[in-house]
Backbone as a chain_set.jsonl record, in Angstrom:
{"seq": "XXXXXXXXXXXXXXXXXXXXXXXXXXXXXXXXXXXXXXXXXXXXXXXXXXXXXXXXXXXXXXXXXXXXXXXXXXXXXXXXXXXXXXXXXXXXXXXXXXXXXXXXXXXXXXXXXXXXXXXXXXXXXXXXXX", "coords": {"N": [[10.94, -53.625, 112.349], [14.065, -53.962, 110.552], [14.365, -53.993, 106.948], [15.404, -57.558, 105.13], [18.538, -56.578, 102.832], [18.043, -57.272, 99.635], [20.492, -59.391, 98.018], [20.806, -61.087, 96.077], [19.171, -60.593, 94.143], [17.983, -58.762, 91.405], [17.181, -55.75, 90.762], [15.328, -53.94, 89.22], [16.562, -51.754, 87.141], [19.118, -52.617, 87.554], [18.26, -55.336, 86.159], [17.557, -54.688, 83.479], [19.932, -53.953, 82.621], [21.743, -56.006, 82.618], [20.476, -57.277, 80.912], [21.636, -56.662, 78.119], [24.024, -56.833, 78.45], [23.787, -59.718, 78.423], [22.349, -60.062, 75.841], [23.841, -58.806, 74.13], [26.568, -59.292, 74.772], [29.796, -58.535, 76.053], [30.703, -55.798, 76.679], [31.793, -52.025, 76.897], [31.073, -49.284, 79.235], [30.348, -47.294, 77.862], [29.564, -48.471, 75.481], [27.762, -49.789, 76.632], [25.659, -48.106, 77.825], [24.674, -47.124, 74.876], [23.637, -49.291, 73.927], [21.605, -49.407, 75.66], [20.213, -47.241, 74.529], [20.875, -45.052, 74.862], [19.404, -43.852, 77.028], [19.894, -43.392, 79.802], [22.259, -41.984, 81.869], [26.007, -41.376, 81.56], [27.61, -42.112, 83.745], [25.358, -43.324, 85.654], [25.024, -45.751, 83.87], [27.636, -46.38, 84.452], [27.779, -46.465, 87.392], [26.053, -48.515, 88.256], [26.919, -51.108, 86.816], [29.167, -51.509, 87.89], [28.336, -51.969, 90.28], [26.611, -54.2, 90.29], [28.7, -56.004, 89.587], [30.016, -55.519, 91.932], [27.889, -57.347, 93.394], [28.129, -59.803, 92.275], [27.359, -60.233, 89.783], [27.985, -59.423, 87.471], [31.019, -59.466, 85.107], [34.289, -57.687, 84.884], [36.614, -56.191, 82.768], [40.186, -55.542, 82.473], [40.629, -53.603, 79.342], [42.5, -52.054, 77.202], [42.177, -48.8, 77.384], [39.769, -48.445, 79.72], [37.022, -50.511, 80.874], [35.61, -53.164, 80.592], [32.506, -54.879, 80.303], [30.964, -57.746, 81.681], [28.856, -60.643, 81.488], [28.576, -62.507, 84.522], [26.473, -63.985, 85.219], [24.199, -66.772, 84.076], [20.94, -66.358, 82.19], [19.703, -68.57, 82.685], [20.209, -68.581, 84.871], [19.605, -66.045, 86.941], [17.148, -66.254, 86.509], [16.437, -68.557, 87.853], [16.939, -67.91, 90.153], [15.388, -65.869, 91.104], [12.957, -66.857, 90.673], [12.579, -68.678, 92.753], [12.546, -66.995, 94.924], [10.821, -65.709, 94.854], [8.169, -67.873, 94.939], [9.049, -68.644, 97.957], [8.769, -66.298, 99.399], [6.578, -65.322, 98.102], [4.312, -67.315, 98.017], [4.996, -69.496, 99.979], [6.628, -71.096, 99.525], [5.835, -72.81, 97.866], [5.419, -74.025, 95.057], [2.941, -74.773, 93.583], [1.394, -73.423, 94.494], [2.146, -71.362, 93.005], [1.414, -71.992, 90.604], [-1.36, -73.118, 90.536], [-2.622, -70.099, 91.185], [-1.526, -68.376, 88.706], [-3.288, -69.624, 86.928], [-5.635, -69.339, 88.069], [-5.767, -66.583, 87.811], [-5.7, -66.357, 84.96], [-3.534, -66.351, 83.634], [-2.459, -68.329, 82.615], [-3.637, -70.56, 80.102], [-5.749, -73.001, 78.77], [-4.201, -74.21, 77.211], [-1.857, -73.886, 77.102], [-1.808, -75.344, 79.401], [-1.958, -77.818, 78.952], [0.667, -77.752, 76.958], [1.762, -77.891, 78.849], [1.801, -79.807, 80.65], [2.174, -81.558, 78.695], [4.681, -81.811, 78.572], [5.686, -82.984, 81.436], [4.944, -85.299, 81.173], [6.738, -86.261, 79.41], [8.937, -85.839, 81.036], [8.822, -87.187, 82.997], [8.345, -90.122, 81.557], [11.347, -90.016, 80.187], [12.796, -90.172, 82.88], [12.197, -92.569, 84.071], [12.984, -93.962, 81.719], [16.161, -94.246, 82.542]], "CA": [[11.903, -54.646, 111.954], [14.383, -53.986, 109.328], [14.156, -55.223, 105.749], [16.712, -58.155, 105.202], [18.743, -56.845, 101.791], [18.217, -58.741, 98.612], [21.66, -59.21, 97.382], [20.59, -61.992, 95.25], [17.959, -60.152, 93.361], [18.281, -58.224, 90.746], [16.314, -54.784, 90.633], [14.285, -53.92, 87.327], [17.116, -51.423, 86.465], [20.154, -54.109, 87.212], [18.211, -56.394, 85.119], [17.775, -54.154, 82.143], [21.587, -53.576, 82.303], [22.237, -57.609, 82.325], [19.919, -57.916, 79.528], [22.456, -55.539, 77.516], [25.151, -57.937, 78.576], [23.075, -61.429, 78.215], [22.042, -60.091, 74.478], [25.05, -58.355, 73.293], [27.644, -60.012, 74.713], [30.522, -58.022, 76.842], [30.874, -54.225, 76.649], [32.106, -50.553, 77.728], [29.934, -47.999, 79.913], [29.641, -46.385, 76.587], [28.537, -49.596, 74.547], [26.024, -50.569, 77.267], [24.725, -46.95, 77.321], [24.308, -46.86, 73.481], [22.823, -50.502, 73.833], [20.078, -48.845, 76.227], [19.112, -46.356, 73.793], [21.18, -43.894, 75.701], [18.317, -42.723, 77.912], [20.557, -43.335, 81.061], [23.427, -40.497, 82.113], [26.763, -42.22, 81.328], [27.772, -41.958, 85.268], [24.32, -44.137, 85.973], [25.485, -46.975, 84.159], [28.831, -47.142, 84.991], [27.404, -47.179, 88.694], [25.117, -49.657, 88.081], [28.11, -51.9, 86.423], [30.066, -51.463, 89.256], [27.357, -52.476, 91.238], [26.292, -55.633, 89.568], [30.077, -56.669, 89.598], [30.077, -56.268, 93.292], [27.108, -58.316, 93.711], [29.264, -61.185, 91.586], [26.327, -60.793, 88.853], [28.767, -59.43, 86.362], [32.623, -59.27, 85.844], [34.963, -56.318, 84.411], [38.28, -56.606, 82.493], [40.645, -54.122, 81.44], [40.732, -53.586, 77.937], [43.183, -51.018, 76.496], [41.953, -48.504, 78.993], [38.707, -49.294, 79.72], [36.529, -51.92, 81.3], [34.641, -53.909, 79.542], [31.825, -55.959, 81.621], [30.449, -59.379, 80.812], [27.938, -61.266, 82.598], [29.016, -63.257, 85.194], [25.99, -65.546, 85.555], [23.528, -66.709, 83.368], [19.699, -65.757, 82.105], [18.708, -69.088, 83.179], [20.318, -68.759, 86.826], [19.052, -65.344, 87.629], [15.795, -66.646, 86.307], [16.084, -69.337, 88.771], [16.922, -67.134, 91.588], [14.247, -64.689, 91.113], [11.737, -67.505, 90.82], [13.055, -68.99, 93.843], [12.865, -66.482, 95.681], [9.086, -65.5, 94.325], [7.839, -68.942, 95.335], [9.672, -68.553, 98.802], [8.256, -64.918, 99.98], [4.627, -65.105, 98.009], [3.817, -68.278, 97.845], [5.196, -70.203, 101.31], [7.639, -72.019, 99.497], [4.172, -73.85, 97.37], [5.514, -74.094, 93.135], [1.86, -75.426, 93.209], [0.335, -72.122, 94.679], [2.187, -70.145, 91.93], [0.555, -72.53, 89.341], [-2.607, -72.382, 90.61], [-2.684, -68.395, 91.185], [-1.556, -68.376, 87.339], [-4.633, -70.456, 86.827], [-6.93, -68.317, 88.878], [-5.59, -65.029, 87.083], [-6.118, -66.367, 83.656], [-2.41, -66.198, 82.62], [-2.344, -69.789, 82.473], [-4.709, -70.924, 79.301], [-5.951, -74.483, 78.728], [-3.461, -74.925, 76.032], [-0.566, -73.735, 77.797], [-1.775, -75.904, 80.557], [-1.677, -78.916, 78.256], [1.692, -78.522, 76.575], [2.708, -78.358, 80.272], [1.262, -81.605, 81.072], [2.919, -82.66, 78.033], [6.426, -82.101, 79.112], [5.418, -83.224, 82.353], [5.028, -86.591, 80.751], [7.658, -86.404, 78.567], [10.17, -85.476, 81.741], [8.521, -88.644, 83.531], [9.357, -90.775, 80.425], [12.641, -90.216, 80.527], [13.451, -90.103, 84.147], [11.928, -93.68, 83.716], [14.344, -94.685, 80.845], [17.514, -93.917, 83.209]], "C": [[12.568, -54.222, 110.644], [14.842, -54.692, 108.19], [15.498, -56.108, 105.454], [17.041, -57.307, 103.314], [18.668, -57.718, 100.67], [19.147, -58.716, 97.923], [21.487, -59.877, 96.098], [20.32, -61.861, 93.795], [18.326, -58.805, 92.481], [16.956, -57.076, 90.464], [16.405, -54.57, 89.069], [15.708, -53.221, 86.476], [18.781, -52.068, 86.045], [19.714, -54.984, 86.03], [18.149, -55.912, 83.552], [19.176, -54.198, 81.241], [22.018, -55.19, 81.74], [21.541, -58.642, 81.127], [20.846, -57.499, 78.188], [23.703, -56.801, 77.526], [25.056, -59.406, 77.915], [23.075, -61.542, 76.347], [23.147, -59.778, 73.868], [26.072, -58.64, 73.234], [28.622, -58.573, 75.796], [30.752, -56.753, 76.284], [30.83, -53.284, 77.874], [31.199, -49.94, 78.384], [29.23, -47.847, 78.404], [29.059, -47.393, 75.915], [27.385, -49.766, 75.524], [25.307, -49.39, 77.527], [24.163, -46.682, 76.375], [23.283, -47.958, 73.617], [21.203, -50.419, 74.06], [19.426, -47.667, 75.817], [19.592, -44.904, 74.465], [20.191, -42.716, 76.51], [18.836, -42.329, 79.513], [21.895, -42.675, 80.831], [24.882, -42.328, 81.654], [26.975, -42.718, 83.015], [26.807, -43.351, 86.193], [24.672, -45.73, 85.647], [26.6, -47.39, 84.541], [28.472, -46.869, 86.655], [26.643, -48.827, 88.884], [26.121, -51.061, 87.661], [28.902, -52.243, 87.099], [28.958, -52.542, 90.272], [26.96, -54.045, 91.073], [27.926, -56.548, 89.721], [30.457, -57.265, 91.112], [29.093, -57.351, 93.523], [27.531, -59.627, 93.344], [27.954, -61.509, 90.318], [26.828, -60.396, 87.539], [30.63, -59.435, 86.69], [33.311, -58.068, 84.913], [36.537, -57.049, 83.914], [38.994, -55.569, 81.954], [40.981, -54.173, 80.09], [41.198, -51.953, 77.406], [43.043, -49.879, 78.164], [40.698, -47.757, 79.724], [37.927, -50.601, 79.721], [35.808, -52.255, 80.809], [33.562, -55.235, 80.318], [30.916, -56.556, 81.082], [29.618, -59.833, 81.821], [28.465, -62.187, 83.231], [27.883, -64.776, 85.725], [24.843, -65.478, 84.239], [22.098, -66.356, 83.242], [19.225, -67.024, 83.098], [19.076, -69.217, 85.412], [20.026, -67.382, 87.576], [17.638, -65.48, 87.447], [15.416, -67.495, 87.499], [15.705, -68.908, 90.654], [15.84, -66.729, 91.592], [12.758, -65.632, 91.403], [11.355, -68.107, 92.029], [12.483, -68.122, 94.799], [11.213, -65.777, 96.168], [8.624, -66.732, 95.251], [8.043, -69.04, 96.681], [8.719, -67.486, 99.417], [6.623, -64.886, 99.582], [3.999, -66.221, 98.626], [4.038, -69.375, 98.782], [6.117, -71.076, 100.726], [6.409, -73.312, 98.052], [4.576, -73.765, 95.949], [4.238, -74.282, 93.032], [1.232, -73.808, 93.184], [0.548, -71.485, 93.711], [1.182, -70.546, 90.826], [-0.469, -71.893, 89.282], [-3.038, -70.741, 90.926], [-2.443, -67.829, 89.679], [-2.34, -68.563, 86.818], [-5.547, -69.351, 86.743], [-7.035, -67.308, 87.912], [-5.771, -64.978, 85.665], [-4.712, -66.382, 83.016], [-1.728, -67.655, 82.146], [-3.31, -70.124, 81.331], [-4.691, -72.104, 78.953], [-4.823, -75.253, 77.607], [-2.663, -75.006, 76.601], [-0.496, -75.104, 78.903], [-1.236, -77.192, 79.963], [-0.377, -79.559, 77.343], [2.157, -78.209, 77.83], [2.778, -79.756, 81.15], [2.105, -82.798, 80.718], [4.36, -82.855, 78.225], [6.722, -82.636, 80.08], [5.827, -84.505, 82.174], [6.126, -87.388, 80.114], [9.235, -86.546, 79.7], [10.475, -87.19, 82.69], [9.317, -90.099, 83.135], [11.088, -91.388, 80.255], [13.134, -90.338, 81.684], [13.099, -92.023, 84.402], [12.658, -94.681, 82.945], [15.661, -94.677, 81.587], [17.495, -94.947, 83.955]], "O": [[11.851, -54.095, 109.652], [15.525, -55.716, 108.237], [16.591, -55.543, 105.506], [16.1, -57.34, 102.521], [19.181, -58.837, 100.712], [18.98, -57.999, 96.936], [21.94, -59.363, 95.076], [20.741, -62.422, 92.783], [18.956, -57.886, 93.004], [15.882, -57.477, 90.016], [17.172, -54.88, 88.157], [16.089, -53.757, 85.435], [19.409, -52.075, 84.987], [20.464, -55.333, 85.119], [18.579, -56.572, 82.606], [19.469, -54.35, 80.055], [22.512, -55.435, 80.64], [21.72, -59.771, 80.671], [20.64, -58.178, 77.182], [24.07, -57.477, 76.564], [25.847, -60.026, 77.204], [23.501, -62.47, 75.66], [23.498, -60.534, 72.961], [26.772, -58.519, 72.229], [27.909, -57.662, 76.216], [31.07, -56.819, 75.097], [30.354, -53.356, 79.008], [30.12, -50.199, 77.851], [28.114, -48.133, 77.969], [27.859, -47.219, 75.703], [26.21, -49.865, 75.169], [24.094, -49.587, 77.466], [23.125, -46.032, 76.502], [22.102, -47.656, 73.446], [20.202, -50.823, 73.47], [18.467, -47.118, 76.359], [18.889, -43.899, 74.569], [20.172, -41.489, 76.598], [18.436, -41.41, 80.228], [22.538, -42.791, 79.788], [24.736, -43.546, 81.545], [26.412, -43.748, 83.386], [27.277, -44.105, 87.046], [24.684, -46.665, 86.448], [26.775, -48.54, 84.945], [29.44, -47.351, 87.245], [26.842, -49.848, 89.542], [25.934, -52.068, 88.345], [29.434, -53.346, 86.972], [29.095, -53.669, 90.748], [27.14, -54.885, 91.954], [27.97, -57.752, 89.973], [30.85, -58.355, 91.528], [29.603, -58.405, 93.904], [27.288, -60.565, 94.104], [27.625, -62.643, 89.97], [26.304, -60.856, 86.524], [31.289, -59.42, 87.73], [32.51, -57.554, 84.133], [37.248, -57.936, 84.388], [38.553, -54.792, 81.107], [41.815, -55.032, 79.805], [40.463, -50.975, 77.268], [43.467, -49.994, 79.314], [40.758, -46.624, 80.203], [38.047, -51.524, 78.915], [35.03, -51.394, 80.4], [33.973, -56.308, 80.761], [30.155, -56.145, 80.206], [29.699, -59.398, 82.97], [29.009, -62.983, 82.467], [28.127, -65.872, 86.229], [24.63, -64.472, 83.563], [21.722, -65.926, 84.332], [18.545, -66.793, 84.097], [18.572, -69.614, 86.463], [20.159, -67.42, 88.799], [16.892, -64.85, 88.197], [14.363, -67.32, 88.112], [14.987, -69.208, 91.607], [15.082, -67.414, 92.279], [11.79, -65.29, 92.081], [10.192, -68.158, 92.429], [11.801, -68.718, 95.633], [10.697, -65.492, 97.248], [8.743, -66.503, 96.454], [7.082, -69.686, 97.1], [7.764, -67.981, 100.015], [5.689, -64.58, 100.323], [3.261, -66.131, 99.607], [3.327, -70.354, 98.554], [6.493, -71.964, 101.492], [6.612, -74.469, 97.686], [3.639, -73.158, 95.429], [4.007, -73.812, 91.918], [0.766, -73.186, 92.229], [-0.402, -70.895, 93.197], [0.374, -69.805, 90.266], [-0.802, -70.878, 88.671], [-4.231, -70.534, 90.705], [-3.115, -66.847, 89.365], [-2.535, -67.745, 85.919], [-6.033, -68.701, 85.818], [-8.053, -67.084, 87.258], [-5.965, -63.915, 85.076], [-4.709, -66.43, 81.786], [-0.719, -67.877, 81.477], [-4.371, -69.806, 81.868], [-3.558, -72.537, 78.739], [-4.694, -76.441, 77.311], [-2.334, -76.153, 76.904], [0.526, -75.731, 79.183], [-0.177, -77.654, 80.385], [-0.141, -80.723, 77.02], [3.383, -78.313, 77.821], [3.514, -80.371, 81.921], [2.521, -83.842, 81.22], [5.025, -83.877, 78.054], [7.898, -82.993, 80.143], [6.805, -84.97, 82.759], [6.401, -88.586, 80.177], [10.282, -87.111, 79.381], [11.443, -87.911, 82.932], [10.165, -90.808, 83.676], [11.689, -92.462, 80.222], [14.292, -90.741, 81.575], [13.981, -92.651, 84.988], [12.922, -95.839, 83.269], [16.449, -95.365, 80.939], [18.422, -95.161, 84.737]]}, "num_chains": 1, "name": "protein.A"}
């Protein structure tokens, strides 16, 4: 059976690139190469830029003459996707299972758990005042 594409999803080295964007704000091949410490060929990111643009996860503008590429969506909506999409494929669709598997694994700690409780309460609260 072949794998469905994840258009959605943003691979480790896409997301590096859109962190470059997210933090710095809109820039050239060459700025977002310098940005990344220039360990990537120039060629690499301006594929990768391209690439992300098609996906509609960034956008390009001409500037003088050179493109200059900005993020097209935000941290917290590829955050959402990605989590989405986690929750969906691991976890059956279960926000609970991720919890508890966080739990299980220890990356969850009784404190954490507790100011989660507390926002919990706090979200309640207000959804209550409305």
């Amino acid at each position: 059976m072949p794998r469905r594409k994840q258009t959605d999803q943003l691979t480790p080295l896409e997301l590096e690139i859109m962190q470059v964007l997210w933090n710095g704000g809109p820039a050239s091949v060459a700025a977002a190469q310098e940005r990344l410490g220039g360990r990537l060929a120039y060629t690499t990111v301006q594929t990768m830029l391209n690439v992300l643009v098609r996906k509609g996860k960034a956008s390009r503008t001409l500037v003088d003459r050179a493109y200059h590429y900005s993020a097209a969506i935000s941290r917290e909506n590829a955050l959402g996707a990605t989590l989405h999409d986690v929750v969906q494929r691991i976890f059956g669709g279960s926000a609970e299972a991720l919890v508890m598997s966080l739990v299980e694994t220890k990356q969850l700690t009784p404190e954490t758990l507790r100011r989660l409780n507390g926002m919990l309460e706090e979200e309640e609260r207000r959804g209550s005042d409305r």
